[in-house]
Structures are given as structure tokens and as C-alpha cells.
N, C-alpha and C positions, 0 to 999 in steps of 0.2 A: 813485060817479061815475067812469066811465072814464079821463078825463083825470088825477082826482088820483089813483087806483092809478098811473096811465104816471108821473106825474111821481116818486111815491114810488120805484117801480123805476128812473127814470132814463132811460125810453124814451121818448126823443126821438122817436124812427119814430111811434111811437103816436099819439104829441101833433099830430105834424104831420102824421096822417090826421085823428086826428078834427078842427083845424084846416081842413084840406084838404076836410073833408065838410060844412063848414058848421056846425061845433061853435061853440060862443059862444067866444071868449078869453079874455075874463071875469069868466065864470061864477063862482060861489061853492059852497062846501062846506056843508053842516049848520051847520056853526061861524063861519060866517061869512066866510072864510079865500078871498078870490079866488086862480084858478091861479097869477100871479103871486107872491103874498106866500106860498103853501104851498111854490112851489120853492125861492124865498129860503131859507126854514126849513128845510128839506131840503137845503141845500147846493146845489141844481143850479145850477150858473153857465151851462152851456147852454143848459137850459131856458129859464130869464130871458132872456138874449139873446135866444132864439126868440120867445118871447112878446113880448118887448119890439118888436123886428122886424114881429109880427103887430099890432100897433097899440094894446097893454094900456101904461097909466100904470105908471111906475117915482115910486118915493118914495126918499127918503135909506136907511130903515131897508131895505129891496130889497139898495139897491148897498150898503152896508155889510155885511149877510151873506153876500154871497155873494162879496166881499171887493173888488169895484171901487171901488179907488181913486181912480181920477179923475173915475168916477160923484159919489161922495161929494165930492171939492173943487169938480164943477160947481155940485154944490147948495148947496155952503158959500158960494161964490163969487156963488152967487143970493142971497145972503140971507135962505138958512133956520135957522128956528132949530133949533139942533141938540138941544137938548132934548127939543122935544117928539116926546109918546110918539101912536103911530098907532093907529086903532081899535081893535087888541088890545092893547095896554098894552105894547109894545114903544118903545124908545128906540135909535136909532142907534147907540152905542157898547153896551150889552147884547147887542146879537145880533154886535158885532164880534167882541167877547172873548169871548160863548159858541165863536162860529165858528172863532176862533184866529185875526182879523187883526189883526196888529197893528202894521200901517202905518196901518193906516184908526182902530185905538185911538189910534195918537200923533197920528195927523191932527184928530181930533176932542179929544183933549184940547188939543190948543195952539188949537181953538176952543172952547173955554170949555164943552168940556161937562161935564155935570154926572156928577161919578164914582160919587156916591153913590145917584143917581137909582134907585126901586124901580120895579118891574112892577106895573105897576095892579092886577094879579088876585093874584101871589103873591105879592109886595112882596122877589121876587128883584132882585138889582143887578148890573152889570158883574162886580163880584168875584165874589159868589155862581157866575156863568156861570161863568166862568173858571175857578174852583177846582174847578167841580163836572166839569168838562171838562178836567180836568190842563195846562191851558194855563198853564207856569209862569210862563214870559217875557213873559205880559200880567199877570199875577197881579202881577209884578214892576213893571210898568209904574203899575198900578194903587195899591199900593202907595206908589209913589215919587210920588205926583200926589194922595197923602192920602185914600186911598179908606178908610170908616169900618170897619176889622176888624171891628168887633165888632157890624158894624151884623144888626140880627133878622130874617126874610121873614116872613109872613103866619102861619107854623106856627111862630114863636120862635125858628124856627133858624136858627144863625148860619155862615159861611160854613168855621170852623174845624171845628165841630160837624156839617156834612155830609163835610166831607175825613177825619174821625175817624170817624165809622158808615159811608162806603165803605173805609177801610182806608188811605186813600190820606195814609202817612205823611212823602213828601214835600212834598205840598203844610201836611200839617197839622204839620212845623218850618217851614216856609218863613212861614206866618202866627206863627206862636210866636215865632218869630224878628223878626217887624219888631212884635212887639207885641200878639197880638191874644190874646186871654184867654176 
């Protein structure tokens, strides 16, 4: 579909023809994946905006990826819960710390979210993201707010165990280091 190729490249122009020509806003993917929640995951913070603009629902898990901060304390401030996970098995602080924000991590942990919380499908967690994403300083965040090292995803593996088969030996003292086995 046109629109998720434009969003993946990042072309805005594209989005806001095919917008402009009567395209749906949205639409969904194969996957289920409306335009919205695919740019999230893609990082497009512009895109979102536009969309958002063109009349398409934002959710917590939206403004957290793509790192709006005061998206996310609107919705805190609503009274939602920060927990729960969105029809693809996504959780608000998971796609923070994948993304690398981590004002939106500390914002959401001082609301009670859940550190240890897994991905519905891969029973990946915050940390998991994070590490797997060299994001050390949420790794650290994560960490210091008791997130479970040693905790397993869906394939057994843990998040020290993916930082050691990518090579990636700072992160894999950094987990050694606060404990994680």
C-alpha cells in the first residue's frame, strides 16, 4: 500500500497526496497496523502529527514512541492506564525505551508502570527494547526501577543473551554489572 511505503521512507509529500486525493487515513496494513501506529513504530514524529491533524485517533502507546511527552502526561492526566497493552501487544513504556525516550520512560515509571511488563506476541519487555537498541541510559533507568534481568521472551532469551549474540559488550557489563546472570 502506498501510504505505508511513503510513511516507511518518511515522505510526507506522498502521505499528504495520497490524503489530499481522498485516500482513507486510517487505513490498515496486512498486519493490521493502522497508518498511524506504523509511523509510531517507524519513528515518524511528523508523520503522526499529520495524521493526527487529518482526523486519525492517537493512543498513549502513538505519543510515547515517537516521544511526545506531553501527549503521554495528557493521557496520564486522563486517566489511563498505563499498562495496558494496544491490539498489537505493545505497552507504552516498551516502545519508549525501544525508541530511546527517556523522559516519557521516567514519566511513565513515576506512573506506576509496569517495568517488567512482556509483548503479548514475543513476551519481549522494556529492557529487552532497550538493550537490544543500545539505549544505555534507559537500560539504566530500567534497572534502577527493578526491571527483572533475567526476565526470558517467548524464544528463552534473555536480555543479557541477546546483548552477547549481537556482540554488544557494553551493554552486556552494564546488565553483568547490576546483576543479571
Amino acid at each position: 500500500m502506498v501510504i505505508f511505503e511513503a510513511i516507511e521512507k518518511g515522505n510526507l509529500k506522498a502521505i499528504k497526496k495520497y490524503i489530499e486525493s481522498g485516500g482513507n487515513p486510517n487505513i490498515k496494513n496486512d498486519d493490521g497496523y493502522s497508518a498511524i501506529n506504523w509511523a509510531a513504530i517507524m519513528g515518524q514524529k511528523t508523520i503522526v502529527a499529520f495524521l493526527k491533524a487529518a482526523g486519525t485517533q492517537s493512543d498513549i502507546v502513538i505519543e510515547a514512541a515517537v516521544g511526545n511527552l506531553e501527549g503521554v502526561k495528557n493521557f496520564i492526566k486522563s486517566g489511563i492506564n498505563v499498562n495496558e497493552l494496544n491490539t498489537h501487544g505493545h505497552q507504552p513504556l516498551m516502545m519508549a525505551a525501544h525508541q530511546g525516550h527517556g523522559d516519557i520512560v521516567k514519566t511513565l515509571i513515576a506512573a506506576n508502570a509496569d517495568v517488567n511488563a512482556k509483548h503479548q506476541f514475543s513476551g519481549n519487555s522494556a529492557l529487552f527494547g532497550a538493550v537490544h537498541q543500545g539505549h544505555r541510559e534507559i537500560v539504566k533507568l530500567l534497572i534502577e526501577a527493578k526491571a527483572d534481568l533475567n526476565a526470558r521472551n517467548n524464544e528463552n532469551v534473555t536480555a543479557l543473551m541477546a546483548a552477547d549474540s549481537a556482540g554488544n559488550t557494553d551493554m552486556v557489563n552494564l546488565l553483568k554489572d547490576a546483576g543479571a546472570n
